[in-house]
C-alpha positions as CSV (number, residue, x, y, z in Angstrom):
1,X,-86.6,-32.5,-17.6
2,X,-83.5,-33.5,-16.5
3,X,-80.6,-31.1,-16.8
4,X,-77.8,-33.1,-14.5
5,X,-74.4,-32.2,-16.1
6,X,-73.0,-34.6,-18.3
7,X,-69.4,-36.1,-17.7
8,X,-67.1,-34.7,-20.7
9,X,-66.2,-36.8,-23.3
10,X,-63.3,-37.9,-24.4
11,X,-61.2,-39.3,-27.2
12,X,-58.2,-41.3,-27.4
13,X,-56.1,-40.0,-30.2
14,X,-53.2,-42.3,-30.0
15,X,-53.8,-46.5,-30.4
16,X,-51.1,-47.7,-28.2
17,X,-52.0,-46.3,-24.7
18,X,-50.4,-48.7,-22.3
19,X,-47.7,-50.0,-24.8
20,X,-46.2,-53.1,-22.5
21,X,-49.3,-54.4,-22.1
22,X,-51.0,-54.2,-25.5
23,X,-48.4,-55.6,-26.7
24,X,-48.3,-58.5,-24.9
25,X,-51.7,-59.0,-25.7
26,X,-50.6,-59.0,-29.0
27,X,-48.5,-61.2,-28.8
28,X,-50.4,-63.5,-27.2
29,X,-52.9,-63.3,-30.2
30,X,-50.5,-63.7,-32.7
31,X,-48.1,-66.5,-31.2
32,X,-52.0,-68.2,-30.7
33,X,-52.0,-67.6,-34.3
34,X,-49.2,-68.9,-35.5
35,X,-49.0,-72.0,-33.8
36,X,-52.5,-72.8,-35.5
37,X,-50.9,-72.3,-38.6
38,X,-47.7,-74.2,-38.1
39,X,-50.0,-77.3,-36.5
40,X,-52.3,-77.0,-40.1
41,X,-48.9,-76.8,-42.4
42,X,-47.5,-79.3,-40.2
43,X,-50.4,-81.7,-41.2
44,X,-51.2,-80.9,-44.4
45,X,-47.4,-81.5,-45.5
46,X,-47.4,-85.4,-43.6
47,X,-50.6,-86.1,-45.1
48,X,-49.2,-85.2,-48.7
49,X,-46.1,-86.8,-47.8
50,X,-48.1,-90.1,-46.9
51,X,-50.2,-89.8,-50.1
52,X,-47.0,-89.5,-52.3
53,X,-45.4,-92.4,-50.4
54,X,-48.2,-94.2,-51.4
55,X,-49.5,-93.4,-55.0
56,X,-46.3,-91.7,-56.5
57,X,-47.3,-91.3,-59.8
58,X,-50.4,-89.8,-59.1
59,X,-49.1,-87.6,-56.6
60,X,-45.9,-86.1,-59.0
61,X,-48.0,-84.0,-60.6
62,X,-49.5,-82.3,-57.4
63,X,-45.7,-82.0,-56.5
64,X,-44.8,-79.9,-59.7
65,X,-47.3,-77.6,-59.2
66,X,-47.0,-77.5,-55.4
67,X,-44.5,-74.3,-55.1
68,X,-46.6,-71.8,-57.2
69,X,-49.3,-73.0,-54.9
70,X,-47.1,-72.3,-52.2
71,X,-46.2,-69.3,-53.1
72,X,-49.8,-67.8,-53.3
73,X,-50.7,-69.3,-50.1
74,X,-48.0,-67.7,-48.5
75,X,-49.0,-64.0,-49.8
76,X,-52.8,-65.1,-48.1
77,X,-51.1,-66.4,-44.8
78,X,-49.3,-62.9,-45.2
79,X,-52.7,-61.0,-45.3
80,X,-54.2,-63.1,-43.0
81,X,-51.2,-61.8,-40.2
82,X,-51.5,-58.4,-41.2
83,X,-55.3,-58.5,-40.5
84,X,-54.7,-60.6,-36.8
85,X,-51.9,-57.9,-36.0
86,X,-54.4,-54.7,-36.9
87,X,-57.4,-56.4,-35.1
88,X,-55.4,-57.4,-31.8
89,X,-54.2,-53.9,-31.9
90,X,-57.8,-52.6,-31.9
91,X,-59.0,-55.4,-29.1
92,X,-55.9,-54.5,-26.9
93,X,-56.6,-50.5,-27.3
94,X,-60.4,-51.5,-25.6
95,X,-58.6,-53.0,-23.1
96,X,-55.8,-51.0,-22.2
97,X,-57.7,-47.3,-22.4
98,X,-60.0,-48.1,-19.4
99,X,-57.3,-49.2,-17.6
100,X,-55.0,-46.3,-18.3
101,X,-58.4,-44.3,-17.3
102,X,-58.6,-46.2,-13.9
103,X,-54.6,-45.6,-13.5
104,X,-55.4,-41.9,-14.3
105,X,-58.6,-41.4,-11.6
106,X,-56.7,-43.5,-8.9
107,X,-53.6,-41.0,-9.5
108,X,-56.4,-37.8,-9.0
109,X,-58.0,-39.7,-5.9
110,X,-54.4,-40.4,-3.9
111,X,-54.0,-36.3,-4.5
112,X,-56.7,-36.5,-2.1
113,X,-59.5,-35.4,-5.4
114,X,-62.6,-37.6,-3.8
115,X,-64.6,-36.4,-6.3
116,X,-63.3,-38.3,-9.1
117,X,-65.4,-41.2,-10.8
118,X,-64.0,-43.5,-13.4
119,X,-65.5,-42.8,-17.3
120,X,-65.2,-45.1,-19.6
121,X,-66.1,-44.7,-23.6
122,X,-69.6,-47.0,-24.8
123,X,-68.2,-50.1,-25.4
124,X,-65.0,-50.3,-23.6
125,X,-64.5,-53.2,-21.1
126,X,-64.4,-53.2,-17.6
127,X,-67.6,-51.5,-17.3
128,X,-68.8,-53.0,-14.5
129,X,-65.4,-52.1,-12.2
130,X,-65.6,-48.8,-13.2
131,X,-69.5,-48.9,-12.1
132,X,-68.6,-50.5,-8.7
133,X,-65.1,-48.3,-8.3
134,X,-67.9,-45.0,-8.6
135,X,-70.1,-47.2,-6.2
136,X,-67.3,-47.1,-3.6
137,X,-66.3,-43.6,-4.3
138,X,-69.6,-42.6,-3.6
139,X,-69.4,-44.8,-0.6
140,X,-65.9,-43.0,0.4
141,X,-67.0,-40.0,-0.2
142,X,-70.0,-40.1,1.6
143,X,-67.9,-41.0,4.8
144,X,-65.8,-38.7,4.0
145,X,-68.3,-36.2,4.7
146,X,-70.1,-37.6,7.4
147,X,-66.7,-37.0,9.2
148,X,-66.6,-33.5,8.5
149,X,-70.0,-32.9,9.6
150,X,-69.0,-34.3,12.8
């Protein structure tokens, strides 16, 4: 059986862990957002206008009722934000904890700590750097050691 210590785990208790950078990812997400929903409005609004250019008395009463239409899209497009901004939030948080825990083990290795490895949580990205950043702390450590020895 193997009894090998586990590395401790961990949990992030705050969402925002590099704020400058999850927010700009954010942002990013958002912006992306928006200007899919101003290009959609956009066309939507020329295609009615062409349609009421063209068949104005069947289009007038699409026009009356158009603002209470409107205004219940608007309360959707609101929900619809609020649901972007809460899941780029959560995307950006699984990106920005691994690097604030590659930040932190850097900081504990230049203190001349060689035995640090990076751990990430299941599912975080940038898995595979922090496998091959352990890889070459082995590796450093390992030569490390030889050195000693001789």
């Amino acid at each position: 059986m193997n009894t090998a210590p586990q590395p401790p785990k961990f949990k992030r208790r705050t969402i925002f862990i590099k704020k400058n950078l999850q927010i700009r990812y954010m942002m990013l997400i958002i912006l992306s957002v928006l200007c899919g929903l101003a290009i959609m409005t956009f066309e939507l609004t020329a295609t009615l206008d062409e349609l009421f250019d063209n068949y104005p008395v069947l289009m007038q009463p699409l026009y009356d009722q158009f603002l209470p239409l409107a205004a219940g899209f608007a309360y959707k497009i609101a929900i619809y934000l609020l649901l972007v901004i809460i899941i780029s939030a959560i995307l950006s948080h699984k990106m920005a904890g691994p690097v604030y825990r590659i930040e932190q083990t850097c900081k504990d290795i230049a203190k001349g700590d060689f035995s640090q490895r990076v751990r990430l949580r299941q599912g975080d990205q940038f898995t595979e750097l922090q496998d091959e950043f352990n890889k070459m702390m082995d590796r450093v450590e390992a030569e490390i050691n030889k050195n000693k020895q001789q």
